[in-house]
PDB file with one MODEL, atoms N, CA, C and O in Angstrom:
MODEL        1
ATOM      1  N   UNK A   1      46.466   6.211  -2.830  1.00  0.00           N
ATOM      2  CA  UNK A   1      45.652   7.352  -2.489  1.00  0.00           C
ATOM      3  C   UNK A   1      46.543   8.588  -2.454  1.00  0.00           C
ATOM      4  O   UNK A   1      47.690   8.570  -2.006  1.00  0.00           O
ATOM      5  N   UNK A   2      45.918   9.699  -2.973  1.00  0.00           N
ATOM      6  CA  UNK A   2      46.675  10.985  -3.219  1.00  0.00           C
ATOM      7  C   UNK A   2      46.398  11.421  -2.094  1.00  0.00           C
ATOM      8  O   UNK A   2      45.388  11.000  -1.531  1.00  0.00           O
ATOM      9  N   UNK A   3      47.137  12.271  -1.547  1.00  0.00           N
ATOM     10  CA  UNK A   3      46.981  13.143  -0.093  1.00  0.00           C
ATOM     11  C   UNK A   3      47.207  14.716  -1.404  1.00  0.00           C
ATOM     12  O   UNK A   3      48.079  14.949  -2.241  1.00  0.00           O
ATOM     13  N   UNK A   4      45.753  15.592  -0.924  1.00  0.00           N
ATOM     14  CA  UNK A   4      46.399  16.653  -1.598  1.00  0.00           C
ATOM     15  C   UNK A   4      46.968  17.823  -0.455  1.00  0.00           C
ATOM     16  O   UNK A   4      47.343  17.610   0.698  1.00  0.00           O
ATOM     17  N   UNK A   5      46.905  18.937  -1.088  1.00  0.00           N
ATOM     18  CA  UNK A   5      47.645  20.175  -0.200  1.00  0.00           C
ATOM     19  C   UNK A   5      46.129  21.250  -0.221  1.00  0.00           C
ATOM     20  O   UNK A   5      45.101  21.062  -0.870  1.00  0.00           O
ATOM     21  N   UNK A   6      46.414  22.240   0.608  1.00  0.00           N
ATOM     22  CA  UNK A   6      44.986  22.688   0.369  1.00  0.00           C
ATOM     23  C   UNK A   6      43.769  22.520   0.638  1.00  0.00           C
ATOM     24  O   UNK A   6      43.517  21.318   0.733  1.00  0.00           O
ATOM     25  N   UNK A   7      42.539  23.438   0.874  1.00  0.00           N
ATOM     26  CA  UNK A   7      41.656  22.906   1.384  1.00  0.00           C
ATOM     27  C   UNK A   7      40.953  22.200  -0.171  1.00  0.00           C
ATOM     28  O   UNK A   7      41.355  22.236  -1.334  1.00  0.00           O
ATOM     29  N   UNK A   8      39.908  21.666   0.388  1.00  0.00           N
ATOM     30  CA  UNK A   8      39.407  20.544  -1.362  1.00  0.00           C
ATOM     31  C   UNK A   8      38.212  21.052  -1.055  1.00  0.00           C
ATOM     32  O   UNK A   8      37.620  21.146   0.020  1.00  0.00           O
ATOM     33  N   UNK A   9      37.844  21.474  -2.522  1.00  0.00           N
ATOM     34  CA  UNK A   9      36.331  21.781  -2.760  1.00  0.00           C
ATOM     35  C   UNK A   9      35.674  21.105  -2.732  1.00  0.00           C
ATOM     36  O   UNK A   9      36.084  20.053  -2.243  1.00  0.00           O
ATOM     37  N   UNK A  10      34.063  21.118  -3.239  1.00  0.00           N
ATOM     38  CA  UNK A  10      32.860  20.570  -2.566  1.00  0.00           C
ATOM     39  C   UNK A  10      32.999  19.922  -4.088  1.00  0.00           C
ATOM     40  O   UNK A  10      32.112  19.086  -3.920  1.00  0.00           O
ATOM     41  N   UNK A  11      33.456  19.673  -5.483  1.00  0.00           N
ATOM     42  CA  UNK A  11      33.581  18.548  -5.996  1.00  0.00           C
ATOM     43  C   UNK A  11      34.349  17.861  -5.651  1.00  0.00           C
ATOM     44  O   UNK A  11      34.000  16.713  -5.376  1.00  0.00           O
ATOM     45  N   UNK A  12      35.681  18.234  -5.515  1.00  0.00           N
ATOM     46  CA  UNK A  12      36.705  17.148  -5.224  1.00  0.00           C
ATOM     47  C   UNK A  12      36.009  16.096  -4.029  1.00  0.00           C
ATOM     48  O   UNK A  12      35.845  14.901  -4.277  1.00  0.00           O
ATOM     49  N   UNK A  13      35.665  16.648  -2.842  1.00  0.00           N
ATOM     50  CA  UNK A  13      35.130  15.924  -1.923  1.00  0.00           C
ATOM     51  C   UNK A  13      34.201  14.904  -2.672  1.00  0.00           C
ATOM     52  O   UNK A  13      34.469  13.704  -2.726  1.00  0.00           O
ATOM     53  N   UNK A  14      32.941  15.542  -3.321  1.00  0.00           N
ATOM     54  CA  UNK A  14      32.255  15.063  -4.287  1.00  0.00           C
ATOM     55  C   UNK A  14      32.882  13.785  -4.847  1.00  0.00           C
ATOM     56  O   UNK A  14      32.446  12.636  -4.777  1.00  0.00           O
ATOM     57  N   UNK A  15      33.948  14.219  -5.390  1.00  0.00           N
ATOM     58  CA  UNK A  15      34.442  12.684  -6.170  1.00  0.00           C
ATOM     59  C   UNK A  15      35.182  11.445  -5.116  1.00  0.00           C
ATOM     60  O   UNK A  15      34.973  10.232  -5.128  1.00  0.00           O
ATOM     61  N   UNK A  16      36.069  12.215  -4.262  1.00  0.00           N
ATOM     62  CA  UNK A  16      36.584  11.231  -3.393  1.00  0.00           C
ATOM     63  C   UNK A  16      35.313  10.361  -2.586  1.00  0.00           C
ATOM     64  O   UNK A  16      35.534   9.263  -2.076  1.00  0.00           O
ATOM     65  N   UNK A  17      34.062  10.969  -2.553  1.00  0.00           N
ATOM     66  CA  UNK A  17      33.085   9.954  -1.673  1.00  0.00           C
ATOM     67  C   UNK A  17      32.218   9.015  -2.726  1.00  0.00           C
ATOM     68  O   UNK A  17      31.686   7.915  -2.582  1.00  0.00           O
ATOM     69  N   UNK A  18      32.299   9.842  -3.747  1.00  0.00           N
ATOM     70  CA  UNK A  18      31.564   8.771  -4.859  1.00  0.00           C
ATOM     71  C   UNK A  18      32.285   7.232  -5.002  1.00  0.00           C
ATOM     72  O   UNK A  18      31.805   6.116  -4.801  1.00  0.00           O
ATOM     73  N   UNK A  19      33.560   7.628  -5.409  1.00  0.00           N
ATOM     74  CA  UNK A  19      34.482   6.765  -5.307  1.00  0.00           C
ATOM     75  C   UNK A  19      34.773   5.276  -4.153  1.00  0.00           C
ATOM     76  O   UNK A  19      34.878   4.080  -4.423  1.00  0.00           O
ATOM     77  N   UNK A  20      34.830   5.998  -2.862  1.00  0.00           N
ATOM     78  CA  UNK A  20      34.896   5.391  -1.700  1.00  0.00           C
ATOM     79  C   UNK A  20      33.769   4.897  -1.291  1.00  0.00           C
ATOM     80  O   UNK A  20      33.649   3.770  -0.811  1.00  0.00           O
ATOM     81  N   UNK A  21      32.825   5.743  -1.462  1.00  0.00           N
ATOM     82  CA  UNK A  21      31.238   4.882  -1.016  1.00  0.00           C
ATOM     83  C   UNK A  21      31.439   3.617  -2.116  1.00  0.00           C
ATOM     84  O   UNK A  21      31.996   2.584  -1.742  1.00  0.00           O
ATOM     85  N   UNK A  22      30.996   3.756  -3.363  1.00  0.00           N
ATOM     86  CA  UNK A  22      31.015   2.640  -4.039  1.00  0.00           C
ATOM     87  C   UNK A  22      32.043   1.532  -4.120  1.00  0.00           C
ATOM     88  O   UNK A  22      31.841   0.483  -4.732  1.00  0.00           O
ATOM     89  N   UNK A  23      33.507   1.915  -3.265  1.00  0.00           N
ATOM     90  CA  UNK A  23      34.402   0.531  -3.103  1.00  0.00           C
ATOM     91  C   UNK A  23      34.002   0.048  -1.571  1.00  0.00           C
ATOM     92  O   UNK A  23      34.086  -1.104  -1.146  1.00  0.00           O
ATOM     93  N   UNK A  24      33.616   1.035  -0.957  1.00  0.00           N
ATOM     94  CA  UNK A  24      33.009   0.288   0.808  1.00  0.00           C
ATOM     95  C   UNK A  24      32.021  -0.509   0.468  1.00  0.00           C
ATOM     96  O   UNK A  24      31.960  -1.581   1.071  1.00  0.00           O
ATOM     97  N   UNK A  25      31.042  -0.224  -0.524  1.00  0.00           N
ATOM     98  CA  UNK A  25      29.594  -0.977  -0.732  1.00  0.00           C
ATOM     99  C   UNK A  25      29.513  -1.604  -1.886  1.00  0.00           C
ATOM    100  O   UNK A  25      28.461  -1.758  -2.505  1.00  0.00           O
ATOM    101  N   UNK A  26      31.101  -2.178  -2.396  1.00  0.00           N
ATOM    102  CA  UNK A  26      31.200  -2.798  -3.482  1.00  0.00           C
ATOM    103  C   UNK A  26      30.253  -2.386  -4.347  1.00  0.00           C
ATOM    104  O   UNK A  26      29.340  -3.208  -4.262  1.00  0.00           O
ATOM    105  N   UNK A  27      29.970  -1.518  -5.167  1.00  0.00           N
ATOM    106  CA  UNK A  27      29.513  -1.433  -6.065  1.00  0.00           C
ATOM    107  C   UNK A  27      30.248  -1.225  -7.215  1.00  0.00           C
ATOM    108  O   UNK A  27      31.423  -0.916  -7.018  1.00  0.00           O
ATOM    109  N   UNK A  28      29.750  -1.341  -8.777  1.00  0.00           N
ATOM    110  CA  UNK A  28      30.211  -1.593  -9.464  1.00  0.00           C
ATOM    111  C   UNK A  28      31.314  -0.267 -10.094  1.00  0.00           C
ATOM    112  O   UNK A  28      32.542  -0.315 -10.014  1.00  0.00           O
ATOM    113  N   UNK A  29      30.508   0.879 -10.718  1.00  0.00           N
ATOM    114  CA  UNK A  29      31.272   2.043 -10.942  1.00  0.00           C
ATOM    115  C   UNK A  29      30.812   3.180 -10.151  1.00  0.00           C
ATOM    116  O   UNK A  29      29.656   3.299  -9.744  1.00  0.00           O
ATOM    117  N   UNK A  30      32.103   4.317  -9.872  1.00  0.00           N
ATOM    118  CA  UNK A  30      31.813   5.290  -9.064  1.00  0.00           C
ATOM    119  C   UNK A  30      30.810   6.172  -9.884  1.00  0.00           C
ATOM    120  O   UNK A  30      29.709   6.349  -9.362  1.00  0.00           O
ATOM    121  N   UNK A  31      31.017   6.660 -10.920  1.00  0.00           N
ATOM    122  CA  UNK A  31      30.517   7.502 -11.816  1.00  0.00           C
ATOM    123  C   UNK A  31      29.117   7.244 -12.242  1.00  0.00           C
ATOM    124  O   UNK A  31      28.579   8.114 -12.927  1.00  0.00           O
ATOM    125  N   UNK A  32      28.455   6.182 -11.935  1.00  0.00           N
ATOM    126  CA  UNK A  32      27.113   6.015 -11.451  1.00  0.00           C
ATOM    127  C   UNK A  32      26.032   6.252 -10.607  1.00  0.00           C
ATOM    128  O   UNK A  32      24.811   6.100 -10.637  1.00  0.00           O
ATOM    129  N   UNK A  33      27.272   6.869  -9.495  1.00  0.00           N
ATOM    130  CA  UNK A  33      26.008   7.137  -8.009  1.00  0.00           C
ATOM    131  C   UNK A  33      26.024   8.473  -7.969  1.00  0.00           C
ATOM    132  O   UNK A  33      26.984   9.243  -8.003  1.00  0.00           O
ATOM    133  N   UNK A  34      24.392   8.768  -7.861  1.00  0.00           N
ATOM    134  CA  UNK A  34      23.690   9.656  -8.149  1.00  0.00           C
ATOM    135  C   UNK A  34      24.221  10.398  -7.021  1.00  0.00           C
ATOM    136  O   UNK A  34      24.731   9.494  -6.358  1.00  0.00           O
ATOM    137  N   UNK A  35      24.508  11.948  -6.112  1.00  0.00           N
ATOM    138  CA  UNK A  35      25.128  12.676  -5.058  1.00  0.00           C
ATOM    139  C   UNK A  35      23.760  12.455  -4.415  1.00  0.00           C
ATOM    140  O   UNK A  35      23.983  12.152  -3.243  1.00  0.00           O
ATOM    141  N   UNK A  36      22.257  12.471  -4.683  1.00  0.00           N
ATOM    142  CA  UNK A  36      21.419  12.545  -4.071  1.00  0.00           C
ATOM    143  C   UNK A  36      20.737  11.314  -3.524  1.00  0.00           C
ATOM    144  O   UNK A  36      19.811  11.305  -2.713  1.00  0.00           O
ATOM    145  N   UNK A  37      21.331  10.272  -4.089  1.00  0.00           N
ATOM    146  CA  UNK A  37      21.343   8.384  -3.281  1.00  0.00           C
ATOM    147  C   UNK A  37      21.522   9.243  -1.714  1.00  0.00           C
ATOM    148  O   UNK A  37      22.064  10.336  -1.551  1.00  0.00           O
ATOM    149  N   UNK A  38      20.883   8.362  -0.666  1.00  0.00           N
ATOM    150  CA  UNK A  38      21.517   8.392   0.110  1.00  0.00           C
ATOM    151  C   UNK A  38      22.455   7.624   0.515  1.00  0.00           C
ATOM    152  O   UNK A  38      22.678   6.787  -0.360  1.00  0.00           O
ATOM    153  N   UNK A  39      23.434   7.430   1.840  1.00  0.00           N
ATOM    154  CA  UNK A  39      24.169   6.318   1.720  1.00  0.00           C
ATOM    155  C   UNK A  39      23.679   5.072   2.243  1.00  0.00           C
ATOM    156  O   UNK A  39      24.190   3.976   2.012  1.00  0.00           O
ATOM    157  N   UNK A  40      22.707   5.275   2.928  1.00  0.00           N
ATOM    158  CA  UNK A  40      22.039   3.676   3.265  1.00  0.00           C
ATOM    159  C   UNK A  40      21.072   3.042   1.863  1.00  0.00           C
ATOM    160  O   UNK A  40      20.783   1.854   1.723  1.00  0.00           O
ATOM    161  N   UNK A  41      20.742   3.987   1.060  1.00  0.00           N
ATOM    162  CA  UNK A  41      20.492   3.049   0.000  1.00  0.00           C
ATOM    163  C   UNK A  41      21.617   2.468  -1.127  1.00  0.00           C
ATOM    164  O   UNK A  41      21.747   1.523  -1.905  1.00  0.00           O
ATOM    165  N   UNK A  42      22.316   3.635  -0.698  1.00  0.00           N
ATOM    166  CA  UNK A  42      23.878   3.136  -1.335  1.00  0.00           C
ATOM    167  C   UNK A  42      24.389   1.800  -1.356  1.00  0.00           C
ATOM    168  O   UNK A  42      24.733   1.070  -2.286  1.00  0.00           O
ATOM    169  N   UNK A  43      24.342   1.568   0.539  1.00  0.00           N
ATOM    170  CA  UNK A  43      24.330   0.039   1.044  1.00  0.00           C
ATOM    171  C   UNK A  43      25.718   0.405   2.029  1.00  0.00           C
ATOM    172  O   UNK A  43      26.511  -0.293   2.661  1.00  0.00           O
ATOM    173  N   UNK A  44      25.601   1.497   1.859  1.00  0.00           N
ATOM    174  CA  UNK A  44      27.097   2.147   3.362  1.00  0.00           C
ATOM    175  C   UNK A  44      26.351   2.150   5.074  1.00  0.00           C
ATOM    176  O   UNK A  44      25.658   2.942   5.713  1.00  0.00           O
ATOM    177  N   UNK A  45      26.888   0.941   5.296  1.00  0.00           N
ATOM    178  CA  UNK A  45      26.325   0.698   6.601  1.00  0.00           C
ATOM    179  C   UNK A  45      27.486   1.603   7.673  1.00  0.00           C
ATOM    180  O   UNK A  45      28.366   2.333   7.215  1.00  0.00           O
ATOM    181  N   UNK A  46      27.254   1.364   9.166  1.00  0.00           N
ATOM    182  CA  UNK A  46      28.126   2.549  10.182  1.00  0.00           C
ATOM    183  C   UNK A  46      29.318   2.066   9.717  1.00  0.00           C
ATOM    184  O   UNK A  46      29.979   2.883   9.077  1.00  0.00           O
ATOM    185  N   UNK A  47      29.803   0.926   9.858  1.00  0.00           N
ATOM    186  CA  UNK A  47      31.402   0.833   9.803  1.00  0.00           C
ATOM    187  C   UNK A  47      31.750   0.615   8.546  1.00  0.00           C
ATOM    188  O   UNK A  47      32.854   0.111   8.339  1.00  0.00           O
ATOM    189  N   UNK A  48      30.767   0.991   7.291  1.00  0.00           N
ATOM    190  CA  UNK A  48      31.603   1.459   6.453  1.00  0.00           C
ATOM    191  C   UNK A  48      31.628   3.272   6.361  1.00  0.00           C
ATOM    192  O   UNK A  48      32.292   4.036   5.661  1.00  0.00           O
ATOM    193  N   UNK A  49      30.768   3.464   7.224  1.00  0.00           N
ATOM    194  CA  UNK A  49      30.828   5.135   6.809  1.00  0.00           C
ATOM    195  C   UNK A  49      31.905   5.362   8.224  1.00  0.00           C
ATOM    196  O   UNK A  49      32.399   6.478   8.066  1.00  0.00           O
ATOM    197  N   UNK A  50      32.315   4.890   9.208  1.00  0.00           N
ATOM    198  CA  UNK A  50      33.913   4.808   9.578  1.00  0.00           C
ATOM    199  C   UNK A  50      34.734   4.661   8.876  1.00  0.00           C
ATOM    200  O   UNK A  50      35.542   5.590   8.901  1.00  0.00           O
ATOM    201  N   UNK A  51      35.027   3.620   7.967  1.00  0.00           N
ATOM    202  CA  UNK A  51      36.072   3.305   7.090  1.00  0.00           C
ATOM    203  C   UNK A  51      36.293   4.692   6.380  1.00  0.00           C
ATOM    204  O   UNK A  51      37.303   5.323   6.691  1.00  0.00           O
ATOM    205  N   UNK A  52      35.336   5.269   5.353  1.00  0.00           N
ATOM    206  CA  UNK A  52      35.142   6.163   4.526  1.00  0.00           C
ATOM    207  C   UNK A  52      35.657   7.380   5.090  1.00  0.00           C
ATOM    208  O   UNK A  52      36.454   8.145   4.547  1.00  0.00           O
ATOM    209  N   UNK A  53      35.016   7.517   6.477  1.00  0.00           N
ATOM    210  CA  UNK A  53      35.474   8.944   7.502  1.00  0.00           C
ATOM    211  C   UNK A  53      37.273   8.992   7.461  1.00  0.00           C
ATOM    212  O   UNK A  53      37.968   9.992   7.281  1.00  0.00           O
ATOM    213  N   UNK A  54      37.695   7.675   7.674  1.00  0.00           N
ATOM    214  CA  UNK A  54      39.125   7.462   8.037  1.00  0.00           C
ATOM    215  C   UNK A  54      39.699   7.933   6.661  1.00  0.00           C
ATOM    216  O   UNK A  54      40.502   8.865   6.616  1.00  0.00           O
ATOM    217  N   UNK A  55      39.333   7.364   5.689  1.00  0.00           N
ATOM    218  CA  UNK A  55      39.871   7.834   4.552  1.00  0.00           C
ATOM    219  C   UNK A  55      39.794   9.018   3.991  1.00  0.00           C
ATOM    220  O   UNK A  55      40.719   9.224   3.205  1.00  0.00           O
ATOM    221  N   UNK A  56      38.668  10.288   4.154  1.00  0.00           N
ATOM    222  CA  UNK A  56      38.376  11.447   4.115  1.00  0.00           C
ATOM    223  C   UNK A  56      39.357  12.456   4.653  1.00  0.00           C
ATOM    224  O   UNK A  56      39.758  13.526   4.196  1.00  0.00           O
ATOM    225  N   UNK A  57      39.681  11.649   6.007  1.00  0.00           N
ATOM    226  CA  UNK A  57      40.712  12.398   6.755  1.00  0.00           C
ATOM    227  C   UNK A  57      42.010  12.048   6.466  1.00  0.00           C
ATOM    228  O   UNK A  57      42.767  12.851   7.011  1.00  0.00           O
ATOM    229  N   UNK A  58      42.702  11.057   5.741  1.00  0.00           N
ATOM    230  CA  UNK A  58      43.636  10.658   5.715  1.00  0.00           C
ATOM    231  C   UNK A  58      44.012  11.175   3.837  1.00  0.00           C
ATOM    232  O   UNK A  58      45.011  11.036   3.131  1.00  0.00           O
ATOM    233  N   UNK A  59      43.144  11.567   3.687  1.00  0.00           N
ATOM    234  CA  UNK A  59      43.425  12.070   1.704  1.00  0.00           C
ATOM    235  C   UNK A  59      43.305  13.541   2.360  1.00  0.00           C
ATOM    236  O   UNK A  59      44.163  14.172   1.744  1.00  0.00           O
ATOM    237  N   UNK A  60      42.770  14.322   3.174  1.00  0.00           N
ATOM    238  CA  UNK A  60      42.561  15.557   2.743  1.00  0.00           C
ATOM    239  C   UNK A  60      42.608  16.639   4.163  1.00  0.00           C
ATOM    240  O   UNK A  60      42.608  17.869   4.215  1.00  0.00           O
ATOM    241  N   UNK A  61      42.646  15.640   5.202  1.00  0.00           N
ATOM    242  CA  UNK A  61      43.154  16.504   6.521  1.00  0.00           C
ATOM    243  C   UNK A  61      42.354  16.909   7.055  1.00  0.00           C
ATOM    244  O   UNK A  61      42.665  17.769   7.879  1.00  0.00           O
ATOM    245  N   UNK A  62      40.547  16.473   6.895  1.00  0.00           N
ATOM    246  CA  UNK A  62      39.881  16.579   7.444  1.00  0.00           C
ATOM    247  C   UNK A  62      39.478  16.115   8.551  1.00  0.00           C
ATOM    248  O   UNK A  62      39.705  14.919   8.729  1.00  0.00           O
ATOM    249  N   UNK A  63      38.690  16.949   9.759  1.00  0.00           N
ATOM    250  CA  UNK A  63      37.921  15.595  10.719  1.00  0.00           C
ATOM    251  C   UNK A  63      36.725  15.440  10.225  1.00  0.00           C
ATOM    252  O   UNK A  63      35.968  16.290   9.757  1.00  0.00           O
ATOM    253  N   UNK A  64      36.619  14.578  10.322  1.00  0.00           N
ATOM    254  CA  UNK A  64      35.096  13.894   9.744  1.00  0.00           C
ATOM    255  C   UNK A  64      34.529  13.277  10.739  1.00  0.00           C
ATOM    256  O   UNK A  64      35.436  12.899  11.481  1.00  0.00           O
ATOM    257  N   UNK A  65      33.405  12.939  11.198  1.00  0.00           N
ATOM    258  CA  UNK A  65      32.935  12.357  12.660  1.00  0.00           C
ATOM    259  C   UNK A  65      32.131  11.315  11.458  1.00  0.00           C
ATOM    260  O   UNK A  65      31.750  11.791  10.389  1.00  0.00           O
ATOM    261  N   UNK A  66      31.970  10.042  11.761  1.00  0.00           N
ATOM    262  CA  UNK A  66      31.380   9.468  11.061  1.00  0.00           C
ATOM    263  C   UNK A  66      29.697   9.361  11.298  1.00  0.00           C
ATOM    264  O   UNK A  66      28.811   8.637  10.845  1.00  0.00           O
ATOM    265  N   UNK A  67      29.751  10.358  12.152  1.00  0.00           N
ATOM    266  CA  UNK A  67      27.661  10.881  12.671  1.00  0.00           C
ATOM    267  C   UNK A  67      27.036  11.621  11.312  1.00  0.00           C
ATOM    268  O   UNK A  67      25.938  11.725  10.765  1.00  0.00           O
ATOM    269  N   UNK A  68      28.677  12.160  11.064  1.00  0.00           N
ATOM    270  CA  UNK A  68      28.112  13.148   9.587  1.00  0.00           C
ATOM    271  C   UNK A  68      27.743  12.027   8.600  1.00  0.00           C
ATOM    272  O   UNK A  68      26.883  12.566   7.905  1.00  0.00           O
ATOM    273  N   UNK A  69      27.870  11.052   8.245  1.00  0.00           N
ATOM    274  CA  UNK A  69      26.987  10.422   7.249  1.00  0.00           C
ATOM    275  C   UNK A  69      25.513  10.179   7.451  1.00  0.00           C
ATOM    276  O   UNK A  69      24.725   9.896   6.549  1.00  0.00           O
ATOM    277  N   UNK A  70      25.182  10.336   8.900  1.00  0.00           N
ATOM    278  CA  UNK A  70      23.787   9.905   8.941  1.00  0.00           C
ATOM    279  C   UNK A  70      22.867  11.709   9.310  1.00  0.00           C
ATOM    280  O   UNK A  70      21.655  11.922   9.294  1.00  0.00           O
ATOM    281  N   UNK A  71      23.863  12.584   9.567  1.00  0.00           N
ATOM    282  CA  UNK A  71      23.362  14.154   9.702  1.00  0.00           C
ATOM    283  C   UNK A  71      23.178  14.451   8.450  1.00  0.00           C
ATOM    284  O   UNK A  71      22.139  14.889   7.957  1.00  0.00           O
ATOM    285  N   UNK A  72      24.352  14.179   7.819  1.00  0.00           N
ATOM    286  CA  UNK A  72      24.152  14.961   5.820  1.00  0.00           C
ATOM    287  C   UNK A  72      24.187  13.284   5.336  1.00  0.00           C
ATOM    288  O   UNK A  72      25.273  12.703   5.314  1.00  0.00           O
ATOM    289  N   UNK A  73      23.325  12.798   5.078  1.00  0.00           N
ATOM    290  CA  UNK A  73      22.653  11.392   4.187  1.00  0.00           C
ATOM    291  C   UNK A  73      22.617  11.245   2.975  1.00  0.00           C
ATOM    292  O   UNK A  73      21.772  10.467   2.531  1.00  0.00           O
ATOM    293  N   UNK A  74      23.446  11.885   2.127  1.00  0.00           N
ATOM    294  CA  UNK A  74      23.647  12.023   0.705  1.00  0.00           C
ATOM    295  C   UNK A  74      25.539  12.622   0.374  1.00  0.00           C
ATOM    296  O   UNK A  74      26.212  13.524   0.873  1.00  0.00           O
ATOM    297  N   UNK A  75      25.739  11.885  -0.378  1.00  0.00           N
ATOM    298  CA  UNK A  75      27.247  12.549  -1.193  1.00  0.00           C
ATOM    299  C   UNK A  75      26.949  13.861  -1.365  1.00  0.00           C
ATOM    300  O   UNK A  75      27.563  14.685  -0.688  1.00  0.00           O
ATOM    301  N   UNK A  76      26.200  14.180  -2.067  1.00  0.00           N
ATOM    302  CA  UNK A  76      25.818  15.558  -2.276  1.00  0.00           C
ATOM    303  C   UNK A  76      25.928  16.728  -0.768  1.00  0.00           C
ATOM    304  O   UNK A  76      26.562  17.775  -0.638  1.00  0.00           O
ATOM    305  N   UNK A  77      25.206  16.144  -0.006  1.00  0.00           N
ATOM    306  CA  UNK A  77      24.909  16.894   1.117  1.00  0.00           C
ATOM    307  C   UNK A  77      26.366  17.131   2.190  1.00  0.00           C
ATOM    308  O   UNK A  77      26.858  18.122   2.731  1.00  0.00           O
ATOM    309  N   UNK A  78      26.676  15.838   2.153  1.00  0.00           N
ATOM    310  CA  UNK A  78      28.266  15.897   2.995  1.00  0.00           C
ATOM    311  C   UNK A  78      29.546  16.448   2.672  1.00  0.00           C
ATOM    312  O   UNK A  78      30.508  16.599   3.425  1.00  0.00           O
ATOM    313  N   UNK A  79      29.405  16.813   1.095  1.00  0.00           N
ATOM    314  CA  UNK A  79      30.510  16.982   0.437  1.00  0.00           C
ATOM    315  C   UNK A  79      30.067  18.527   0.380  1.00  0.00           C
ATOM    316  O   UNK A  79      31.082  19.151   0.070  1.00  0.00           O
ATOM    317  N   UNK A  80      28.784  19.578   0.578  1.00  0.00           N
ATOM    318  CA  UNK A  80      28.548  20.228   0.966  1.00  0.00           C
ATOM    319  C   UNK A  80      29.202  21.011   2.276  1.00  0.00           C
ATOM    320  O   UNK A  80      29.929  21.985   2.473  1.00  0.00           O
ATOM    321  N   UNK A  81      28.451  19.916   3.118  1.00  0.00           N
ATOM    322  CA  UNK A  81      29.012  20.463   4.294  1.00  0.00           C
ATOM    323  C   UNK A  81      30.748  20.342   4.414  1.00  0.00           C
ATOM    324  O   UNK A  81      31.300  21.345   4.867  1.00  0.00           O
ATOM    325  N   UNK A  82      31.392  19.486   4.135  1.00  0.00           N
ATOM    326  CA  UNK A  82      32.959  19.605   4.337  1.00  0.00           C
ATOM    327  C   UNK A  82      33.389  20.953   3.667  1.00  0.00           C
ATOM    328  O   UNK A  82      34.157  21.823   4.077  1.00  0.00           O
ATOM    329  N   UNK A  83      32.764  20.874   2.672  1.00  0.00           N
ATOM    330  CA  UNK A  83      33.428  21.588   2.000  1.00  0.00           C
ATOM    331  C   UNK A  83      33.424  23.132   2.396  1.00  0.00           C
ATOM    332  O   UNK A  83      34.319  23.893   2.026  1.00  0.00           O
ATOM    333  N   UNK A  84      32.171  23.597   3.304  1.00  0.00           N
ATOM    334  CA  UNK A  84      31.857  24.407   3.810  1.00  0.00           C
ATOM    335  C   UNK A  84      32.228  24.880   5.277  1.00  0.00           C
ATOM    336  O   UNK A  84      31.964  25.981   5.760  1.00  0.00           O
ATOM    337  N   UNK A  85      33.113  23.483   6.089  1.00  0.00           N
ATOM    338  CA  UNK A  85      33.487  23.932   7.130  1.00  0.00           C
ATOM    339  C   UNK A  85      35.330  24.810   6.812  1.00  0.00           C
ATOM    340  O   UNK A  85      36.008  25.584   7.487  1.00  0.00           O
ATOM    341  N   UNK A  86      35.496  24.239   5.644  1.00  0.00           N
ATOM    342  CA  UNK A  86      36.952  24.608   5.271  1.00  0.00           C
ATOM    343  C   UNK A  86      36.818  25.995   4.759  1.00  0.00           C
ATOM    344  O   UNK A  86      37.811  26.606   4.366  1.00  0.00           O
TER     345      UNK A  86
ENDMDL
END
């Protein structure tokens, strides 16, 4: 995992959760899930959207509360908001 420098835009975020949702919820390829899936149809249950939070913060220096997956319920929407608190 890359740790970058900098705050990360609302794709980059974008890609790092596409990515991570689909290895928490084993799915097959990242580049398949739609930003507007939510993550429970995704199949990202709480302690994988912990796992995911941990890793959000640990690539990019964010806090992430893992409440925000069920406040913003879409890749699209969360990668929004991060990207918007930075």
């Amino acid at each position: 995992m890359t740790v970058t420098t900098g705050r990360p835009d609302e794709a980059e975020i974008q890609e790092f959760l596409a990515r991570e949702v689909a290895l928490e919820a084993e799915r097959p390829a990242h580049d398949l899930i739609d930003p507007d899936d939510s993550f429970q149809d995704l199949g990202l249950d709480s302690l994988g959207a912990v796992n995911v939070a941990k890793r959000l913060e640990a690539a990019f220096g964010l806090r992430v509360k893992a409440v925000y997956f069920f406040d913003f319920p879409t890749i699209g929407a969360l990668s929004r908001h991060l990207a918007e608190q930075n």
